[in-house]
C-alpha distance (Angstrom), angle and dihedral (degrees) to the residues before:
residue distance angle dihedral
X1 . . .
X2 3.56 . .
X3 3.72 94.7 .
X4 4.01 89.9 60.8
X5 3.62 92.4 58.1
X6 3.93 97.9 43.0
X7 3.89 87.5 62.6
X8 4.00 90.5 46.0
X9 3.47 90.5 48.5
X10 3.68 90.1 56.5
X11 3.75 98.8 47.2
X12 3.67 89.8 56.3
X13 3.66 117.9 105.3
X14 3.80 117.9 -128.1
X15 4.35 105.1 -116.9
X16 4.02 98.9 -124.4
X17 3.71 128.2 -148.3
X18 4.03 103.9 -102.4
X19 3.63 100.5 -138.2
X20 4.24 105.4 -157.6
X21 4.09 110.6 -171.2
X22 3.61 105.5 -116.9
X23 3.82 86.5 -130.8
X24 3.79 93.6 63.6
X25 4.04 101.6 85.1
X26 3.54 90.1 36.1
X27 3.86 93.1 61.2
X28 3.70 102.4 35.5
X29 4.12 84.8 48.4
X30 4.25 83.0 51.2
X31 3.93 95.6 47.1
X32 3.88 89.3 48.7
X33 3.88 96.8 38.5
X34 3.87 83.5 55.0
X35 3.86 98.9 42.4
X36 3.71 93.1 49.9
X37 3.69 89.4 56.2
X38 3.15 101.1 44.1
X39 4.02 97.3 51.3
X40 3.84 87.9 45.0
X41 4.18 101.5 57.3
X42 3.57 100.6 11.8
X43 4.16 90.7 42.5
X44 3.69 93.7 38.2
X45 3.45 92.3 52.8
X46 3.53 100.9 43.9
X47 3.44 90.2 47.4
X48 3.71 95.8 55.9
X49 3.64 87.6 45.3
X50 4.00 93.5 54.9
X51 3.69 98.0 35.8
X52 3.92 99.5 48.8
X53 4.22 104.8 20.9
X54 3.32 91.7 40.1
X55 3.55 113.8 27.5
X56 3.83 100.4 -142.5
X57 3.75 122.0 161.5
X58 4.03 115.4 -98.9
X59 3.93 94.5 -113.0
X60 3.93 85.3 58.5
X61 3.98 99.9 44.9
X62 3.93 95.8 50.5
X63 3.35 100.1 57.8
X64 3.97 95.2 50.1
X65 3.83 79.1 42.3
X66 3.51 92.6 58.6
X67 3.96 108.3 41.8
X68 3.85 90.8 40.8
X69 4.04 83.9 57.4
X70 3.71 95.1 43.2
X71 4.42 89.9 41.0
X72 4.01 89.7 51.8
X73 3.87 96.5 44.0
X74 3.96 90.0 99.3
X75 3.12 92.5 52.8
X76 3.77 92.2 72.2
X77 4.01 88.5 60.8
X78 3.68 97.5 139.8
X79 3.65 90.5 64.6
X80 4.14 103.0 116.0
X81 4.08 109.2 172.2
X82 4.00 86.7 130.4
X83 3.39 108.1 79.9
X84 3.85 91.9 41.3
X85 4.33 84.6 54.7
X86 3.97 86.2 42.7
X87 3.87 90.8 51.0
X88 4.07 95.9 36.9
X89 4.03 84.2 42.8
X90 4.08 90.0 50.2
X91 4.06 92.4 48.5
X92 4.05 85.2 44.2
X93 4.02 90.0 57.8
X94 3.88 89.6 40.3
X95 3.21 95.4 52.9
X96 3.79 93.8 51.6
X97 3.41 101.1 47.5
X98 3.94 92.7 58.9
X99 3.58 89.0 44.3
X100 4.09 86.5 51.3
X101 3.94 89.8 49.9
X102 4.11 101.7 53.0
């Protein structure tokens, strides 16, 4: 019997820590925070400018739309909202994990 287990014990793979850099949310929260605005007033804009000035067709005005959002997303740089979600998000988890051990 304890042959059978020896061999199950050695297919089993050892459950590792999954280390997450504490960076990550806050720069995926940044690149969307600063995509978002940047399709919303510079897309919306454009877009109005295209569609009614200009008069071009839809299929035309949405891709412009879309790479001039996506090329002037860097230019919103100073736009910080991830470490406040990384430190809000950190409390959050705290604050569970107290609550989980009582």
């Amino acid at each position: 019997m304890e042959a059978k287990s020896q061999p199950e014990k050695e297919n089993q793979i050892p459950v590792k820590e999954v280390i997450i850099n504490s960076n990550f949310l806050a720069l995926y929260v940044d690149l969307v925070v600063r995509g978002l605005i940047a399709f919303i007033i510079l897309g919306l804009i454009v877009y109005y400018i295209l569609m009614q000035i200009f008069n071009l067709p839809i299929w035309i005005a949405l891709p412009i739309v879309f790479l001039l959002s996506i090329f002037s997303s860097p230019l919103l740089s100073k736009i910080r909202l991830g470490h406040i979600v990384q430190s809000k998000y950190d409390n959050f988890l705290r604050q569970v994990i107290i609550w989980t051990r009582r």
